[in-house]
N, C-alpha and C positions, 0 to 999 in steps of 0.2 A: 198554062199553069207553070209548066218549065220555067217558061221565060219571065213570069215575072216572080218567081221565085229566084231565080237567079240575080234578075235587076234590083231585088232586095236586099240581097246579102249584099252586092259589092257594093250599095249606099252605104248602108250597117257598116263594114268595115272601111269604107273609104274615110271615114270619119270618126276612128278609134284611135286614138293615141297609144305609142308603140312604146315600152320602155327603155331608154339609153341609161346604162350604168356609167357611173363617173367616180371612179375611186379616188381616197382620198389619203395619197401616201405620207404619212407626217414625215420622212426626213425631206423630200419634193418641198412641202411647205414651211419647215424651219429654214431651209435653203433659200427661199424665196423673201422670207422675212428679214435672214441677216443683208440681205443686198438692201434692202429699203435703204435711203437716205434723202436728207435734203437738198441735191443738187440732180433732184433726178426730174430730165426733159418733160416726160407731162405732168409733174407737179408743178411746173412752170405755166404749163398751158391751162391746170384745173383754176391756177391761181390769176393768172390771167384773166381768167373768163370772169372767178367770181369778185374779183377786187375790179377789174372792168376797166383795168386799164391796163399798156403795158411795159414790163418789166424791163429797163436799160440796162440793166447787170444780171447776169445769171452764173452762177447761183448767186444770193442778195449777199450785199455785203456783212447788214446784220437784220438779224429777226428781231422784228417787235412782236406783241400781242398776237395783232391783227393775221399779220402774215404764220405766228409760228398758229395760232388757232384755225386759218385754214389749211395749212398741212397736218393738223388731227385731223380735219374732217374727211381729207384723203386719205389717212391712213387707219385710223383706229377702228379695231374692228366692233368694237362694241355696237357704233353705228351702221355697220353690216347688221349685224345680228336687228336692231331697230326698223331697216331696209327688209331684212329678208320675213317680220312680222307683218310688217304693213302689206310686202307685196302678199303674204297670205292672206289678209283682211281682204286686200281689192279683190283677190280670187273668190272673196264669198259673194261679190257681185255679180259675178258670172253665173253661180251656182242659183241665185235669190231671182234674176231673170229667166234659168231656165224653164220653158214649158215643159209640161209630162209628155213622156213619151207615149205614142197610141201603141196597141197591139194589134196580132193577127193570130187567128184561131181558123188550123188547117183541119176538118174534121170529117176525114171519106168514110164509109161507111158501104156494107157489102149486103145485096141480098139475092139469096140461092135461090130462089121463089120463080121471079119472075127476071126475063132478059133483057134488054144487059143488066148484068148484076150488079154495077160498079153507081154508088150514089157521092159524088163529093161535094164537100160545103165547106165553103167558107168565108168569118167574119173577120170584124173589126171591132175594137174597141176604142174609143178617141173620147180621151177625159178633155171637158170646157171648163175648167176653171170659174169659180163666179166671185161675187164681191169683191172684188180688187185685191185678191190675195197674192199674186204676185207680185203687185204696185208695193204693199205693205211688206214685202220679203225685198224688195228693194230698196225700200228704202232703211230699214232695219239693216242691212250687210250697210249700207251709204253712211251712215251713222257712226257702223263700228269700224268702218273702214277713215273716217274722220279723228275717230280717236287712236287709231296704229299711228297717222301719221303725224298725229299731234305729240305719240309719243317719239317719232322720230326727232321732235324739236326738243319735245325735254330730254334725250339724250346727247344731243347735239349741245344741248346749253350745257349738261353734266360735262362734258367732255371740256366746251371752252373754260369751264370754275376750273377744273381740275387742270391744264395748263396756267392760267391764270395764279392759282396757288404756287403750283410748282416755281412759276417765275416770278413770283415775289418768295415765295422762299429761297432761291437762289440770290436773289438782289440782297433779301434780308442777311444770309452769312456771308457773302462779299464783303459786302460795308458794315458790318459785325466784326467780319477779319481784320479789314482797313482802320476801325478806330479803335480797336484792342490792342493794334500793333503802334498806333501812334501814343497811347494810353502807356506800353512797355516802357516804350521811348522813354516818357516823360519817368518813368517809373525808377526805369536802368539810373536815370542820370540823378535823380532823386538818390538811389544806393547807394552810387560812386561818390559822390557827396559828402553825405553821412561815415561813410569808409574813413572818408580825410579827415574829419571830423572827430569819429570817436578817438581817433590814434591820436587827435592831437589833442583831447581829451574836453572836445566842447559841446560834445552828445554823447549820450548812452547806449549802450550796445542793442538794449531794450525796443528802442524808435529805429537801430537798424535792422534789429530780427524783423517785426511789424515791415520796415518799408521791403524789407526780401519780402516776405509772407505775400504783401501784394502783388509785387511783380510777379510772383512764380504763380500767383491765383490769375493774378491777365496772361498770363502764357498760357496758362491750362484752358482758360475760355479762348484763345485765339487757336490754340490747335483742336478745342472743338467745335468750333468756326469752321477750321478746314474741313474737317470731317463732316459736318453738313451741309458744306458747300458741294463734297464729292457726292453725296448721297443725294442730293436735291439737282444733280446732273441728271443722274440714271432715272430721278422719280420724274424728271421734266422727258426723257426719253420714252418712260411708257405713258405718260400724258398723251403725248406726238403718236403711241402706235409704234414708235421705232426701235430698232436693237441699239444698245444705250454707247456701243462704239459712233452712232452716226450722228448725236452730238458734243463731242466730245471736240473737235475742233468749230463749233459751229459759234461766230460770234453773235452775240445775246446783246438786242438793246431792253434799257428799262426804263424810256423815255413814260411818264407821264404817271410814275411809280410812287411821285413823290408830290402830285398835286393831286386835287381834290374837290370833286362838286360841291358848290356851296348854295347856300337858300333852299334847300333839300324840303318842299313841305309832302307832311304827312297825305295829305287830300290828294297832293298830284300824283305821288306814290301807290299808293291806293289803285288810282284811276287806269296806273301803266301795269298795273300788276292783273290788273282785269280785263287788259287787253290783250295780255304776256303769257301770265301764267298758264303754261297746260296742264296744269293738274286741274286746275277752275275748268278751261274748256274742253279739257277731255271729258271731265265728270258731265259737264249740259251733254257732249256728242252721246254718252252712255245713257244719259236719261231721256235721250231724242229717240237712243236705239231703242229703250223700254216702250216708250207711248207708241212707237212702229209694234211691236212685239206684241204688245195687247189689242191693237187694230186687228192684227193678224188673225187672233185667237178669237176674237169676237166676230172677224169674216168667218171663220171655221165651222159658225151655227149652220151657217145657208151651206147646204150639201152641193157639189160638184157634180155638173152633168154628165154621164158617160153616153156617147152615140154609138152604136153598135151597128150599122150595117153590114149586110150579109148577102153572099151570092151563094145558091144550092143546084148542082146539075143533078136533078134526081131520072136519072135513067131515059134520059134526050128529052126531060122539061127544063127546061130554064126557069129559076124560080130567085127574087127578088125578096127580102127583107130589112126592113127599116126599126131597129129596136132601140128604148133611149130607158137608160138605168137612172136612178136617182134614190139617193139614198135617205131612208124618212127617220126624221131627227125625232124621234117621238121616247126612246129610254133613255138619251140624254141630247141637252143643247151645248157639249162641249165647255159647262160650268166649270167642271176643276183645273181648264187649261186656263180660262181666264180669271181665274179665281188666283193662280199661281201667278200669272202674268202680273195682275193689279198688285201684288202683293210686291214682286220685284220692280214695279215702277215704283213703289213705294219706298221701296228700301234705295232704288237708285236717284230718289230724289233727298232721299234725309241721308246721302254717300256725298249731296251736291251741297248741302250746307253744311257740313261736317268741315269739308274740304274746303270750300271759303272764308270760315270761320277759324281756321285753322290759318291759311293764307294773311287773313288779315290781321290776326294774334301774331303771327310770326314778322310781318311787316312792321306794325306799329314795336317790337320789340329789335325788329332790326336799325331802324329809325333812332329810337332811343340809343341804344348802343352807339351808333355813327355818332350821332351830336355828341354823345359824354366823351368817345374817344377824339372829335376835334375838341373839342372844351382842353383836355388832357394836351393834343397835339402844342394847341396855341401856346400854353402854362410851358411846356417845355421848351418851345421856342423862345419866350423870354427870358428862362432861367439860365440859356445858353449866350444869349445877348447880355445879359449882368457877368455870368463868368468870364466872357469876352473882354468886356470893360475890364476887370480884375484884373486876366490877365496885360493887359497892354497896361494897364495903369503899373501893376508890380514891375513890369518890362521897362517901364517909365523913370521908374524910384529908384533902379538898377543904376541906370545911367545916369541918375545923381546921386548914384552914390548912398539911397540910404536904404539898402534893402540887398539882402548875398544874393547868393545862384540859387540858393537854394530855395529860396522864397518865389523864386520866378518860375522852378522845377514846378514846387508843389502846386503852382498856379495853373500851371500847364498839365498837370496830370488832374488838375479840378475839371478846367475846360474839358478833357478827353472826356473824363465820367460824366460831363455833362452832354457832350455830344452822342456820347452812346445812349446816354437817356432819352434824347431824344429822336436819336434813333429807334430806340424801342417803341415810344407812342407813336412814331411815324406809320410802324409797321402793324401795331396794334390797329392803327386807325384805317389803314390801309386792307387788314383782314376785316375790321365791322364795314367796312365800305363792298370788300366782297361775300359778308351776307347778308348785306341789302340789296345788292346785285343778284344773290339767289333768288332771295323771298320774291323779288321782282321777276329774274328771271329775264332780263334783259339789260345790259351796260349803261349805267349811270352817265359817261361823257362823252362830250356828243360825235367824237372822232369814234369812236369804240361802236356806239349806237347805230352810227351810218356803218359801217363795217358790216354789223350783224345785220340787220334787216337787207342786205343783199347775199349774204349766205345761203346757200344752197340744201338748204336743213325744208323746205318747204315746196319746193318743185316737184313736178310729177316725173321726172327720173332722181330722184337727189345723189344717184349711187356713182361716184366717179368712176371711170374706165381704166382700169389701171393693168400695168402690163405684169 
């Protein structure tokens, strides 16, 4: 009896998990965060691995999309935190396969009566599971473990929009900066102009106050140009995960900023959104995990067997029992668990067309947007092709003589304000095109598209190793 009480414990504890403390010092981890940057060695090799090819220069000369989007994905912790969910979801797998554990019932007993007095006994208790109710707790944790990591991709996609934004809002006050200042240009010389002018008394002070009043209004928009271009650095550094000194010399391309998928139809859109969206296929994993859930509860009628064998040394008899417990479903069949069950399959099925419905209102509204803002884009591209003309034609008239400087200034300060306009609907079109890429939920051109579906947002480790 010693001995196998003894052989029992150290099973029991051989197989107990021990607690390790792991503190969590915040100056250690703000330490940790200011070193991050983009020329760091296994950011080369995360990138490496998921771009799948490799890198001739290190660090890259300049970041596009592609490349600054998977350095979020190594750096941002948000997608820790998505990571450190899901790994808790797969842990309910473990938990949804475990079997019950049996018992033992040590129970000596003493009688003064008769010699030897010493009677010990002891059983066992070993629950059998019946109706596949552990199959149905498996696949219930399977389910919601489908939908952690589906949210790992709709974070991961959150994370590429919001660098995506950030560097078009940097491109957008760059070349805001760039044709405000060509816009002065034309502005300054417009004034100096008129200066000569009024003194010699063949304009009015009137048209020279107005032409100051413009210039100093495009100075004021071109110094808050600057100022959005510095703020739209540090918003692009916490896009990235990074402390906002580690991009600050990092050269930025915006190759592909300024083109645009065309023949866009609504039906294919549609079709990519339902294959993309995780909000749609988290919502089925959610309502896959319900119909497990009611399985469950509806196994729950038929009662679990308990075996209870038992060994008795009653006073140098040796005595043998075989006892089997079952529990009799007779004042309830477990009605109000499935009664609750069907109700939240219920609710998580009108949660799945809610969310589709929703999906595909916001698609068709994103759709519409895109086309009105190319419609807009095209209208301003040839409103800047006619002031074009203008201007060379006035530039034209110059050189023979039947048109001053001044008439070629204010041509030239047409074309600026024309180029800025269409810089505006560039960028305009440029933002409805990134939320039709949300509503989607995956990149509209086809370089951007191969990119992401090799992204590490869906792997069974997706958590990169970082030092």
């Amino acid at each position: 009896m010693r001995q196998l009480a003894f052989l029992l414990a150290t099973v029991v504890l051989a197989g107990c998990v021990r607690f390790k403390p792991q503190p969590l010092p915040s100056s250690e981890t703000a330490a940790r965060f200011e070193q991050r940057s983009l020329d760091n060695p296994d950011l080369k090799q995360f990138l490496e691995k998921n771009l799948r090819h490799e890198l001739s220069t290190w660090p890259l000369a300049s970041w596009d999309l592609t490349a600054l989007t998977m350095a979020a994905f190594y750096y941002h912790p948000d997608l820790d935190i998505a990571r450190a969910k899901w790994s808790g979801a797969k842990a309910a797998l473990i938990y949804g396969g475990e079997r019950p554990n049996p018992s033992v019932s040590l129970s000596p007993a003493y009688d003064t009566t008769t010699p030897p007095p010493w009677i010990l006994g002891l059983s066992f208790d070993i629950p059998v599971e019946t109706a596949g109710k552990r199959g149905y707790r498996i696949a219930q944790a399977r389910h919601l473990s489908d939908a952690a990591r589906l949210n790992v991709a709709a974070t991961a996609w959150q994370v590429r929009s919001r660098v995506r934004r950030s560097l078009l809002e940097l491109y957008t006050a760059r070349e805001t900066e760039s044709a405000q200042r060509q816009q002065a240009e034309a502005q300054a010389k417009i004034v100096g102009l008129l200066e000569k002018q009024v003194e010699a008394g063949a304009a009015s002070p009137i048209e020279l106050a107005q032409a100051r009043i413009n210039l100093n209004t495009t100075r004021l928009a071109s110094q808050d140009a600057q100022r959005q271009s510095a703020e739209a650095r540090v918003q692009m550094a916490d896009a990235l995960g990074l402390p906002a000194s580690a991009s600050n010399e990092v050269k930025l391309s915006f190759m592909g900023l300024n083109e645009f998928p065309k023949d866009l139809m609504t039906s294919d859109v549609r079709r990519q959104a339902a294959l993309n969206r995780t909000d749609i296929l988290g919502a089925l994993a959610e309502y896959a995990a319900s119909q497990a859930a009611l399985q469950l509860e509806i196994a729950k009628q038929y009662p679990d067997l308990h075996l209870g064998p038992g060994y008795q040394l009653d006073q140098t008899d040796n005595k043998w029992s075989l006892g089997v417990t079952l529990t009799l479903p007779v004042l309830n069949q477990n009605q109000g668990a499935i009664t609750g069950a069907k109700a939240r399959r219920e609710e998580a099925a009108a949660r799945f067309v809610s969310v589709q419905a929703k999906a595909l209102n916001e698609i068709d509204r994103a759709v519409a947007g895109y086309q009105a803002a190319r419609q807009q884009t095209a209208t301003a591209e040839a409103l800047l092709a006619d002031l074009k003309k203008r201007r060379d034609t006035t530039q034209a008239m110059l050189d023979a003589g039947e048109v001053d400087n001044l008439a070629v200034a204010a041509a030239q300060a047409e074309f600026s304000a024309g180029a800025l306009a269409q810089l505006n609907s560039l960028v305009k079109t440029q933002q409805a095109l990134s939320a039709l890429e949300d509503a989607v939920q995956s990149p509209l051109s086809a370089a951007d598209a191969h990119a992401w579906e090799n992204n590490p947002r869906l792997t069974n480790d997706p958590a990169p190793k970082r030092k």
